[in-house]
BAFI-3210 file (N, C-alpha, C; in Angstrom, 3 decimals, decimal comma, padded with zeros to 6 digits):
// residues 251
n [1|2|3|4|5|6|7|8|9|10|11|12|13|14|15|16|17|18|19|20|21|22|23|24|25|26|27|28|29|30|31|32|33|34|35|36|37|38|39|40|41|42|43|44|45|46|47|48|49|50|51|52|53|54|55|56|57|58|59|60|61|62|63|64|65|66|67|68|69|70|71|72|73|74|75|76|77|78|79|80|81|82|83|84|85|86|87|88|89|90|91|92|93|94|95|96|97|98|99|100|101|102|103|104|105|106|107|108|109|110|111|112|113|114|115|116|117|118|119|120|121|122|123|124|125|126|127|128|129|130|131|132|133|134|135|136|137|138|139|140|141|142|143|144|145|146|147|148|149|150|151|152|153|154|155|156|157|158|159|160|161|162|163|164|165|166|167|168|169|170|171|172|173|174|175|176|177|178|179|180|181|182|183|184|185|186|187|188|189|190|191|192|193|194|195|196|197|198|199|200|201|202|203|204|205|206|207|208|209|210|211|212|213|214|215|216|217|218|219|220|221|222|223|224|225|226|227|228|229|230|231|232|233|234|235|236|237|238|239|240|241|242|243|244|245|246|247|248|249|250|251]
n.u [011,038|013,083|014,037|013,328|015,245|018,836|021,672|024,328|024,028|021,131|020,343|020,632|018,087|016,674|013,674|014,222|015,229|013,774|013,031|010,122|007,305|004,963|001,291|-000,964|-003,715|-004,537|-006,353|-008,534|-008,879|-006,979|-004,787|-004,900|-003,892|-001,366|-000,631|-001,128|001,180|003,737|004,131|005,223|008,004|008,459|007,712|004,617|002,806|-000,591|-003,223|-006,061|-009,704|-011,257|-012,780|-011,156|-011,505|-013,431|-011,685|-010,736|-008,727|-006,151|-005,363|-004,239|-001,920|-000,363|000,671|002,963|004,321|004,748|002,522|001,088|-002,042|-003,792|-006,173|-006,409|-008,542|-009,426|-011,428|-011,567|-011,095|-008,880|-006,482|-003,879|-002,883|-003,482|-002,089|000,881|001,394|000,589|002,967|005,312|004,518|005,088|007,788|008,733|008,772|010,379|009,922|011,247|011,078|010,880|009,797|006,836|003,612|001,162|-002,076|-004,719|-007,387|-010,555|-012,573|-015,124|-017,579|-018,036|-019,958|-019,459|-021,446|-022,862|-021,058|-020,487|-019,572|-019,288|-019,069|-016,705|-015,046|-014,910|-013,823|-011,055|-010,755|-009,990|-008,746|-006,539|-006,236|-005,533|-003,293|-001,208|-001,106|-000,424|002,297|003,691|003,310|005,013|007,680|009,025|009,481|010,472|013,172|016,810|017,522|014,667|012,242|009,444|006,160|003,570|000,289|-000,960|-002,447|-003,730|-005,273|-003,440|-002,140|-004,632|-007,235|-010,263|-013,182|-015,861|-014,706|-013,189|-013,140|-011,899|-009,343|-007,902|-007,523|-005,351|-003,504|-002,529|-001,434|000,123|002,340|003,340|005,226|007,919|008,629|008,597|010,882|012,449|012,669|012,951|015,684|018,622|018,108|015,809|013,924|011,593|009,007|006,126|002,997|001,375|-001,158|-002,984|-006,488|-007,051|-008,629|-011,582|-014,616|-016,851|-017,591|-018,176|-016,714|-014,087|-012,932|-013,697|-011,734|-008,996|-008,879|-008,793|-005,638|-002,066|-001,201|-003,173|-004,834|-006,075|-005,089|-003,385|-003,273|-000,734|001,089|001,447|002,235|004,703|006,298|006,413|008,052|010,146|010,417|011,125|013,426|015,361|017,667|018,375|016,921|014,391|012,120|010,300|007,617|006,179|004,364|002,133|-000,008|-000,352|-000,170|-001,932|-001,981|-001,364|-002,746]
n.v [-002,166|-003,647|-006,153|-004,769|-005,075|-005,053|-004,917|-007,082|-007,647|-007,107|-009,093|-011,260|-011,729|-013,193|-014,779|-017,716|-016,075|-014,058|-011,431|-011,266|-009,493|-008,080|-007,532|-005,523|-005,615|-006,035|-006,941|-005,311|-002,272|000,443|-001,276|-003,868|-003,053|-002,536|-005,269|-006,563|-004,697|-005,447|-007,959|-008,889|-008,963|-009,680|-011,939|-012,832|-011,649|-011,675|-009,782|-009,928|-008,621|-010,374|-013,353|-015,326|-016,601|-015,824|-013,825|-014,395|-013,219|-013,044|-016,216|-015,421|-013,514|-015,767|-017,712|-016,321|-015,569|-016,540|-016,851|-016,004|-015,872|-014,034|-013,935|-011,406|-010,455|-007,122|-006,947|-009,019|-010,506|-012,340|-011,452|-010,145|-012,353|-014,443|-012,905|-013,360|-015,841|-016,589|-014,799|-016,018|-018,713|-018,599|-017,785|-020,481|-021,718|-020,492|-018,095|-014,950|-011,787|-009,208|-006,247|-004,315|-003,382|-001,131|-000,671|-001,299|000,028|002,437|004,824|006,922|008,859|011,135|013,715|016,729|015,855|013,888|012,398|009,427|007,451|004,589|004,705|006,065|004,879|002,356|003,667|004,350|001,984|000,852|002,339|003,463|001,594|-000,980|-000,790|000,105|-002,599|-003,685|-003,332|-003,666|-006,457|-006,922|-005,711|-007,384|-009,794|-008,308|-008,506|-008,053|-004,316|-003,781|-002,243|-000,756|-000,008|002,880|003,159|006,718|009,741|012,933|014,484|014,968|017,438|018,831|018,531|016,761|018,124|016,863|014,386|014,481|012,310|010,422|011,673|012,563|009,956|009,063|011,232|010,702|008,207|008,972|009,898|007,444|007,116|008,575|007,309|004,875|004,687|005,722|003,774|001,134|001,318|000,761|-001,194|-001,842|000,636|003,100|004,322|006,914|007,111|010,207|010,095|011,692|012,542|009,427|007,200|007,788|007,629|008,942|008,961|011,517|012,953|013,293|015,523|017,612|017,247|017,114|019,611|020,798|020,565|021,119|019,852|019,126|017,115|013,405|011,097|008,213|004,635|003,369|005,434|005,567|003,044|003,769|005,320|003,604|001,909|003,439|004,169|001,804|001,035|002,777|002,914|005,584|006,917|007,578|007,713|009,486|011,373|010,618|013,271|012,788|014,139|016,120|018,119|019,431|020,588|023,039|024,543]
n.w [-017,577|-015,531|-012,767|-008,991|-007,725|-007,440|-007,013|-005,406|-002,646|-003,016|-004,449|-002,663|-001,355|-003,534|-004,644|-006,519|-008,387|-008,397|-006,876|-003,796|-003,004|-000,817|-000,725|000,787|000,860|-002,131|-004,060|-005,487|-008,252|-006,985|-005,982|-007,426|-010,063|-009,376|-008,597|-010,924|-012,197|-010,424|-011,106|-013,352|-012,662|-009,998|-007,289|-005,471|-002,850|-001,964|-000,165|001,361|002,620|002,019|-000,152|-002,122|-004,288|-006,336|-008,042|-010,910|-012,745|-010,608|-011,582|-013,956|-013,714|-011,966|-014,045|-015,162|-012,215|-009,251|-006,895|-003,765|-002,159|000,619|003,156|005,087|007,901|008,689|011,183|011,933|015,410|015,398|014,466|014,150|014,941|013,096|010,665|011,717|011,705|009,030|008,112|008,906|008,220|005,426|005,921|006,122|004,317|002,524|001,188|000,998|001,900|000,343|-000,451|000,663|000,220|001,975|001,086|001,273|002,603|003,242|001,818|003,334|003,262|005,732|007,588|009,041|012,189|011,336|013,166|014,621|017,794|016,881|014,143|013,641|014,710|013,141|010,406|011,787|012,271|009,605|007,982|009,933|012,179|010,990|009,306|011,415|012,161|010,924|009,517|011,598|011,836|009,229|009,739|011,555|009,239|006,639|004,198|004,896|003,545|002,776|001,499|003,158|002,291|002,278|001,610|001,374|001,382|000,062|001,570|003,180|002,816|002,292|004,034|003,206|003,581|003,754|005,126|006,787|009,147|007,844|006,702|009,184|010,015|007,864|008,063|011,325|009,612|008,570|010,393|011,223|009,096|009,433|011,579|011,845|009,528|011,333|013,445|012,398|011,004|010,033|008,628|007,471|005,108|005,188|003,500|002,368|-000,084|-001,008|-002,275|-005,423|-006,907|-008,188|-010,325|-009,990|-008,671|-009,629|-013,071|-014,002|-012,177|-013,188|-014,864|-013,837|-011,939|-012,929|-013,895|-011,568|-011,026|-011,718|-014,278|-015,558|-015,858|-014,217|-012,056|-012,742|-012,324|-013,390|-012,125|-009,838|-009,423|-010,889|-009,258|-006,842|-007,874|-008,153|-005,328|-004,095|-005,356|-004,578|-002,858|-000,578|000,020|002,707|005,612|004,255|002,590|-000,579|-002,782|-004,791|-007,077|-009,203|-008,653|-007,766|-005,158|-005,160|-006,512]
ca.u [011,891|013,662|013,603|013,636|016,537|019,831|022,656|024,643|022,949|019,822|020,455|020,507|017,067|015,045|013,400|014,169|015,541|012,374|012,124|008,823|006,337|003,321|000,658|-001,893|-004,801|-004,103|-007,379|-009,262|-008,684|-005,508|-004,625|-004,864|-003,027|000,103|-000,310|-000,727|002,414|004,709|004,162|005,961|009,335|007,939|006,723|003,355|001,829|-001,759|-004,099|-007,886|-010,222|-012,457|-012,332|-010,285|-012,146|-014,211|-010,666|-009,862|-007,278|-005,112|-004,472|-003,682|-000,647|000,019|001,301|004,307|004,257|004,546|001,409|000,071|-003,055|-004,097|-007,083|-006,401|-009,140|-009,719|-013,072|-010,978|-010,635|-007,840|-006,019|-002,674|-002,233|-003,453|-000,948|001,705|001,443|000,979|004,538|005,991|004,359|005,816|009,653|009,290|008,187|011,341|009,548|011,395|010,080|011,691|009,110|005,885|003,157|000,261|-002,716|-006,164|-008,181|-011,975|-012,944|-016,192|-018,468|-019,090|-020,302|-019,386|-023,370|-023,356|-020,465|-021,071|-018,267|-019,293|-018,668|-015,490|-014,041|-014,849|-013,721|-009,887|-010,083|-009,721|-007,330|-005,412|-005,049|-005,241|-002,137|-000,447|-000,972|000,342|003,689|003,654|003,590|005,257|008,641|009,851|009,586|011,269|014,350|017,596|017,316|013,875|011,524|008,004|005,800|002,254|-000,546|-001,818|-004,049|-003,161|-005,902|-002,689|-002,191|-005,830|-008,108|-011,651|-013,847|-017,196|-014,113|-012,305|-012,231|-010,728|-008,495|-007,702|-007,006|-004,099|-002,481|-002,175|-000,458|001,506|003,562|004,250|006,436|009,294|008,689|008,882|011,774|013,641|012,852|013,405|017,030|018,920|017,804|014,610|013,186|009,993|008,257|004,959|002,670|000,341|-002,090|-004,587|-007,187|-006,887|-009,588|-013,045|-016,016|-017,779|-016,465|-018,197|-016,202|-012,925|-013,220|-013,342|-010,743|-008,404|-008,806|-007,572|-004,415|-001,361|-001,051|-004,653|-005,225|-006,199|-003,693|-003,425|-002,785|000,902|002,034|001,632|003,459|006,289|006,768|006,483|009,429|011,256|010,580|011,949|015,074|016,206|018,294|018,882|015,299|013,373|011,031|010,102|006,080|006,156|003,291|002,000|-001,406|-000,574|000,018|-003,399|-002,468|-000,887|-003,855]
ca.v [-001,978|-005,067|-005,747|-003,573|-005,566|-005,612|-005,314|-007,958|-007,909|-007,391|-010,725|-012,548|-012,152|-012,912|-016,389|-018,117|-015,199|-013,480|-010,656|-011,420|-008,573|-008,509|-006,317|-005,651|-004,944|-006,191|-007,145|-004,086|-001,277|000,375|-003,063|-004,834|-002,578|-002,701|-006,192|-006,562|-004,048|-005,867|-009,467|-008,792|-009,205|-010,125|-013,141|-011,656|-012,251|-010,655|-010,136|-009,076|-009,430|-011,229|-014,344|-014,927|-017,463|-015,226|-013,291|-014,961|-012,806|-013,984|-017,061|-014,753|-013,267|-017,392|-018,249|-015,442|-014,964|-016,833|-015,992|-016,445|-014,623|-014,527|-013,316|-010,715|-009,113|-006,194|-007,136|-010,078|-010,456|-013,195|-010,646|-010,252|-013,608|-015,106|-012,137|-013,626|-017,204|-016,632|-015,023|-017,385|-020,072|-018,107|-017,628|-021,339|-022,474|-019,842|-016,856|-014,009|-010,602|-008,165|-005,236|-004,865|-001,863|-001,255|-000,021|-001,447|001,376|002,607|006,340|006,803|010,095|011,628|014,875|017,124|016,748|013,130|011,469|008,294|006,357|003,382|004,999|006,826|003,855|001,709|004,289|004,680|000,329|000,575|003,044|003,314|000,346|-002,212|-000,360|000,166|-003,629|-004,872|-002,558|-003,965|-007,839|-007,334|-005,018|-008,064|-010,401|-008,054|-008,613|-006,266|-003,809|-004,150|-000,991|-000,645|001,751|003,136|004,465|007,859|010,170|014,281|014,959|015,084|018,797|019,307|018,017|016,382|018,866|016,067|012,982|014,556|011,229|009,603|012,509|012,277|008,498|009,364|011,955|009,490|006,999|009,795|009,981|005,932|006,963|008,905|006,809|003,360|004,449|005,724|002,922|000,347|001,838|000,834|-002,416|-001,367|001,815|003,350|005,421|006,839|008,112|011,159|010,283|012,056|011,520|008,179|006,359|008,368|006,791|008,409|009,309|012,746|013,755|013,087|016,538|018,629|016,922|017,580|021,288|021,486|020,318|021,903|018,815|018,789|015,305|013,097|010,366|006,822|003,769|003,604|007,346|004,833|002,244|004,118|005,497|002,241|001,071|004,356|003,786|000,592|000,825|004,009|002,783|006,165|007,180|006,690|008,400|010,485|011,134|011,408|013,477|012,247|014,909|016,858|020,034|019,922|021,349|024,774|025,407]
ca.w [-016,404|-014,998|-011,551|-008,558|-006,771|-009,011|-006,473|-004,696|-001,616|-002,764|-005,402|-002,036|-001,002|-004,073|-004,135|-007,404|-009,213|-008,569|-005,208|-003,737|-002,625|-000,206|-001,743|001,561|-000,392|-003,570|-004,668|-006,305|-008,325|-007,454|-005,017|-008,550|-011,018|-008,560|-008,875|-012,767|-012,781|-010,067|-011,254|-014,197|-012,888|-008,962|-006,648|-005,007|-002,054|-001,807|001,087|001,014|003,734|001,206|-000,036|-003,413|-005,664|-007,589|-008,641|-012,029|-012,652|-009,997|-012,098|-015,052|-012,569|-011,827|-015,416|-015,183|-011,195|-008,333|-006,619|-002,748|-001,590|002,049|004,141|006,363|007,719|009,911|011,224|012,673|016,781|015,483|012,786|014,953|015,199|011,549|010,024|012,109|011,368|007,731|007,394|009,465|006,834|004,264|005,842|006,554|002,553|001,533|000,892|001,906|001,577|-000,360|000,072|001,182|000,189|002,320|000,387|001,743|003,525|002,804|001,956|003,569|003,449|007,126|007,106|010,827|012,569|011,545|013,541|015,757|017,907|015,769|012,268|013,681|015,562|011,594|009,737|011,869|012,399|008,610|007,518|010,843|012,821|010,426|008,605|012,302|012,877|009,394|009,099|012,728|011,786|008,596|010,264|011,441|007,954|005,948|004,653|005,112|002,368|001,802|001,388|003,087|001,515|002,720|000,839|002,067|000,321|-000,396|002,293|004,584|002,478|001,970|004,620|002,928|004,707|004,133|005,140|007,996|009,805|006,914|006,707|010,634|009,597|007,313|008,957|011,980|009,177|007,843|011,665|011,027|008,469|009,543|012,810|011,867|009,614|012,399|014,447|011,384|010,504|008,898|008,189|006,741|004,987|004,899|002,444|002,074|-001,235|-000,745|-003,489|-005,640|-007,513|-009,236|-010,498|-009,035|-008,275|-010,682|-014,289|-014,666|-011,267|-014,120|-015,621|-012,744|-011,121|-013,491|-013,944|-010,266|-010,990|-012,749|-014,956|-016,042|-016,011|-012,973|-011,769|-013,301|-011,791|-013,380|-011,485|-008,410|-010,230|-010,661|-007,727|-005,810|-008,060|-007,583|-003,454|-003,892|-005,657|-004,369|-001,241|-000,043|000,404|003,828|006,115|003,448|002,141|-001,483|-003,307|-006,443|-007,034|-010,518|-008,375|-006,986|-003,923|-005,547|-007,850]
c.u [012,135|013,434|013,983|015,029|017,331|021,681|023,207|024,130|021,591|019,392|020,252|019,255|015,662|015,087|013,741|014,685|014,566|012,140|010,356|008,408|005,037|002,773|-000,496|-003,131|-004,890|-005,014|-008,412|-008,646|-007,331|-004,355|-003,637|-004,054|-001,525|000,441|-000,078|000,905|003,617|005,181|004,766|007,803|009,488|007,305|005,605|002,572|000,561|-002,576|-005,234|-008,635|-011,454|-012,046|-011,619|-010,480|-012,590|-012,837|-010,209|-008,550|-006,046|-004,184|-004,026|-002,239|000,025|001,025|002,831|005,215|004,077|003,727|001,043|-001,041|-003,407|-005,355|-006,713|-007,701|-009,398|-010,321|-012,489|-010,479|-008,966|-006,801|-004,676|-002,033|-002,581|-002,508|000,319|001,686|001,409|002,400|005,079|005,787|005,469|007,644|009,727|009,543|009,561|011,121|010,287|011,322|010,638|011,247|007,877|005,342|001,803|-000,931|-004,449|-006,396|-009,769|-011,852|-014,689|-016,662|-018,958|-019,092|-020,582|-021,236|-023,207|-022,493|-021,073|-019,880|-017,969|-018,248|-017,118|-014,585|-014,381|-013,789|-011,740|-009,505|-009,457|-008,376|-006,237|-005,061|-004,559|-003,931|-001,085|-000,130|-000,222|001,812|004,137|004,238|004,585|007,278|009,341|010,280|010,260|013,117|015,226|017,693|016,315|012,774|009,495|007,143|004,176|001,529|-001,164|-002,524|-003,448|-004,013|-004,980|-002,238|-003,689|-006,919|-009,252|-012,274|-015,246|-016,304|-013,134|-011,600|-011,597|-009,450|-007,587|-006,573|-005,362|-003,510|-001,889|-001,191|000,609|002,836|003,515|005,080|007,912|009,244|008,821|010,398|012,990|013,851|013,199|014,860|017,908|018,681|016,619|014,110|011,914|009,842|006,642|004,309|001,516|000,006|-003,289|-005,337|-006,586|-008,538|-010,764|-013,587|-016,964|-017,215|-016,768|-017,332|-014,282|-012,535|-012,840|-012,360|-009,490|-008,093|-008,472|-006,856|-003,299|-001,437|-002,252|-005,547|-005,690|-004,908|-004,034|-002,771|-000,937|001,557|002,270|002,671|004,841|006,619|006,689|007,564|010,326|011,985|011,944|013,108|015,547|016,931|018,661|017,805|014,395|012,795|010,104|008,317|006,348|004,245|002,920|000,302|-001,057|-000,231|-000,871|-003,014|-001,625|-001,837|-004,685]
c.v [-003,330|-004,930|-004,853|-003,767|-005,874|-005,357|-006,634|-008,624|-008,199|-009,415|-011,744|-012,956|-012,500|-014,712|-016,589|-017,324|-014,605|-012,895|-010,882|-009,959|-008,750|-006,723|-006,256|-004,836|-005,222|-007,245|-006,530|-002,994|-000,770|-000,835|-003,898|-004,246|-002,709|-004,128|-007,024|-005,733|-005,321|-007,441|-009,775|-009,422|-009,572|-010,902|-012,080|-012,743|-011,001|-010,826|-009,530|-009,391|-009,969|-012,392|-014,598|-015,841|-017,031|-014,471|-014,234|-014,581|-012,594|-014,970|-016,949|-014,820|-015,178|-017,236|-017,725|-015,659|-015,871|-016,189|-016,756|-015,604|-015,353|-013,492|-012,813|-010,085|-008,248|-005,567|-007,946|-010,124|-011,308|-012,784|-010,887|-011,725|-014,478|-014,731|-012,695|-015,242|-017,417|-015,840|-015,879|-018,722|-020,023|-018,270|-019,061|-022,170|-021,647|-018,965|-015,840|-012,494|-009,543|-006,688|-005,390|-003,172|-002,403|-000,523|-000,142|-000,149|001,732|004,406|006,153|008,298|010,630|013,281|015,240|016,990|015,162|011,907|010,795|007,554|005,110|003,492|005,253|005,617|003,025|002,283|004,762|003,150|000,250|000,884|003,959|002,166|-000,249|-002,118|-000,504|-001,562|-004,347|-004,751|-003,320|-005,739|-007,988|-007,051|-006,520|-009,612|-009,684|-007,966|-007,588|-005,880|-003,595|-002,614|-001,308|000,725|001,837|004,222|005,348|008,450|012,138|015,161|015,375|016,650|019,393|018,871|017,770|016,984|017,662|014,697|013,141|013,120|010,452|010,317|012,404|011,259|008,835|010,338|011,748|008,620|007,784|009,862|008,839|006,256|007,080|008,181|005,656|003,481|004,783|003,978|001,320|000,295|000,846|-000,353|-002,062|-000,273|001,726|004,218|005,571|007,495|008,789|010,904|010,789|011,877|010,838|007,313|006,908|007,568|007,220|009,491|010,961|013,681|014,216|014,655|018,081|018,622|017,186|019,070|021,744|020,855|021,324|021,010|018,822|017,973|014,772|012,109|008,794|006,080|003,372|004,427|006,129|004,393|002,598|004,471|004,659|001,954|001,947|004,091|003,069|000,569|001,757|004,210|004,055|007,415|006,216|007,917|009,306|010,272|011,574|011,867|013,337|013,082|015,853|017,966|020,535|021,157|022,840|025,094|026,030]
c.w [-015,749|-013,212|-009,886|-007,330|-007,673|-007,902|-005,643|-003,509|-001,662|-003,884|-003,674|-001,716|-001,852|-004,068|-006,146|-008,430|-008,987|-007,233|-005,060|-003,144|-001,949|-000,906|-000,145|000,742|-001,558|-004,304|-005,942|-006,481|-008,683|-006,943|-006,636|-009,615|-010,441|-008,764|-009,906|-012,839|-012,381|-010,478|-012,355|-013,834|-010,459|-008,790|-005,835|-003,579|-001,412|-001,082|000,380|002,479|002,999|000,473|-001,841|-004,956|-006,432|-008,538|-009,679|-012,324|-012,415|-011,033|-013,398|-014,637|-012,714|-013,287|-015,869|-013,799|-010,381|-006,800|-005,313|-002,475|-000,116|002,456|005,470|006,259|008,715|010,712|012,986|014,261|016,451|014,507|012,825|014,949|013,975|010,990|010,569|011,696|009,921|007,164|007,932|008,357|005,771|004,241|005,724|005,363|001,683|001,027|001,476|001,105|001,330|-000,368|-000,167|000,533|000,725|001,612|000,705|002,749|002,790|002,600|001,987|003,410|004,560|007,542|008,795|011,135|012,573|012,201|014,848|016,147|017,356|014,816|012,955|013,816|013,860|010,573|010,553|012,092|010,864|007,771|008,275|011,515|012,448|009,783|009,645|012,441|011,583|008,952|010,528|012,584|010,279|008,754|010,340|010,485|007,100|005,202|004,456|003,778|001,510|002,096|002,095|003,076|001,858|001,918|001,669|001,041|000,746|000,527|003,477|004,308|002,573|002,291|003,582|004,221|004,866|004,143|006,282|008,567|009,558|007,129|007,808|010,617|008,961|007,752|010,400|010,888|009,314|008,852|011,177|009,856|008,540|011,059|012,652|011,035|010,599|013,154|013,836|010,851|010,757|008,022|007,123|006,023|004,310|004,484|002,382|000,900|-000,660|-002,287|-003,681|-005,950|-008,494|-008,985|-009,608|-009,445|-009,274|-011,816|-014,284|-013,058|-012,180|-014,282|-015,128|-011,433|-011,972|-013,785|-012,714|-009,834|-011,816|-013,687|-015,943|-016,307|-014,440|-013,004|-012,576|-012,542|-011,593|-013,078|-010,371|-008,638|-009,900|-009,268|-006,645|-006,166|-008,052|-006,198|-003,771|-004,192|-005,499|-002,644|-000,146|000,405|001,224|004,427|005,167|002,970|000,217|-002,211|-004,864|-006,846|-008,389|-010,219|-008,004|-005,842|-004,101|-006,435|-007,038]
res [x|x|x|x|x|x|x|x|x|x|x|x|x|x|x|x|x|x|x|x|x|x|x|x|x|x|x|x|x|x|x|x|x|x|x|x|x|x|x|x|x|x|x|x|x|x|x|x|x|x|x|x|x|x|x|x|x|x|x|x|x|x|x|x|x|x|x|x|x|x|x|x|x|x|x|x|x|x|x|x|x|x|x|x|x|x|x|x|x|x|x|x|x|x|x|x|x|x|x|x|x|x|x|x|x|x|x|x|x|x|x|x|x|x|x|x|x|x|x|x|x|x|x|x|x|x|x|x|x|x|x|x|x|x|x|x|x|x|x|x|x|x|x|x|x|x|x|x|x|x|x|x|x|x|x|x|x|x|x|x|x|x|x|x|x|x|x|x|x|x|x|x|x|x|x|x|x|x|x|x|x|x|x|x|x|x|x|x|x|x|x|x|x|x|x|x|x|x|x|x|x|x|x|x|x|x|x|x|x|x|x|x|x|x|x|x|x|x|x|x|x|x|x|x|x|x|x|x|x|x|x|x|x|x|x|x|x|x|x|x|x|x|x|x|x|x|x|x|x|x|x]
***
């Protein structure tokens, strides 16, 4: 698949022949398969809130891919204002930002009996603010025509009864969708994925995750894939949540 900008307009905003992409998260996992996919025929710019030397693989990406990585992290009293000064770097070096997918967040285990305003307030800094504050600093870097897309999680059909406050978490993002694209219009659209399982934690959960789906399989890294490069090049798609779960939530 060639790349995900092929009209006139969108030919204006790629750098070098090459649309760039911020990956927020685009360190581990599924972070990193998005970024093995998009670097193919995409410039990349990848955040973590960790530090990026041990990542060899990065300078795999390099050799094809025009590659920045940055430290955001969402720990950070100074987050708001690092995230803002590093696009600014970026518009000022000629980067301009063709679309953006947010994907960092934690799934933690908190079971009703054992919540604490700590854990709760950790557990919505992660996979609510830090998402509110990044669609937030990244809204006005994008350029016109450019797609931003947010990972959610299928808990927004099917609450995690022992993850509620994760759950909580994403169904909070899920309103920033049809709300930032209203308030983004027409310049911008926003998309979000309700994903299922991909990639468990532990293999023998594989098995039985599959059997409650229609599909019968679990999800793979490339279902994302595509549907990031669907998002993207489908100018006439915004606010919208798409669900990518096998049919989980009718079995």
């Amino acid at each position: 698949m060639g790349p995900l900008w092929k009209n006139a307009r969108m030919e204006r905003i790629s750098r070098n022949g090459r649309p760039c992409f911020v990956l927020v998260g685009g360190r581990q996992r599924l972070g990193r398969a998005l970024a093995e996919d998009l670097a193919r025929d995409h410039d990349l710019v990848l955040t973590s809130s960790g530090d990026w030397e041990s990542e060899t693989w990065v300078e795999e990406l390099s050799k094809t891919a025009r590659v920045r990585t940055l430290r955001w992290d969402a720990e950070s009293p100074e987050l708001v204002s690092r995230m803002m000064a590093d696009l600014d770097g970026l518009a000022a070096e000629g980067w301009t930002v063709a679309g953006a997918i947010l994907v960092a967040g934690t799934f933690p285990e908190q079971l009703l009996g054992s919540w604490e305003p700590e854990a709760l307030a950790a557990t919505w800094r992660l996979n609510l603010t830090f998402p509110f504050l990044c669609a937030q600093a990244l809204a006005s870097h994008l350029a016109e025509g450019a797609c931003l897309q947010l990972l959610l999680d299928t808990s927004l059909h099917q609450p995690w009864l022992k993850r509620l406050p994760y759950s909580a978490a994403k169904a909070g993002l899920a309103a920033l969708v049809p709300g930032l694209a209203q308030l983004l219009a027409p310049k911008i659209r926003v998309v979000g994925h309700a994903l299922g399982a991909v990639l468990p934690a532990e293999a023998r959960e594989t098995a039985f995750l599959a059997e409650r789906s229609l599909v019968k399989r679990i999800g793979d890294p490339s279902d994302l894939c595509r549907a990031v490069r669907y998002a993207a090049a489908s100018p006439f798609l915004t606010g919208e949540i798409l669900t990518l779960d096998g049919g989980r939530r009718w079995v």
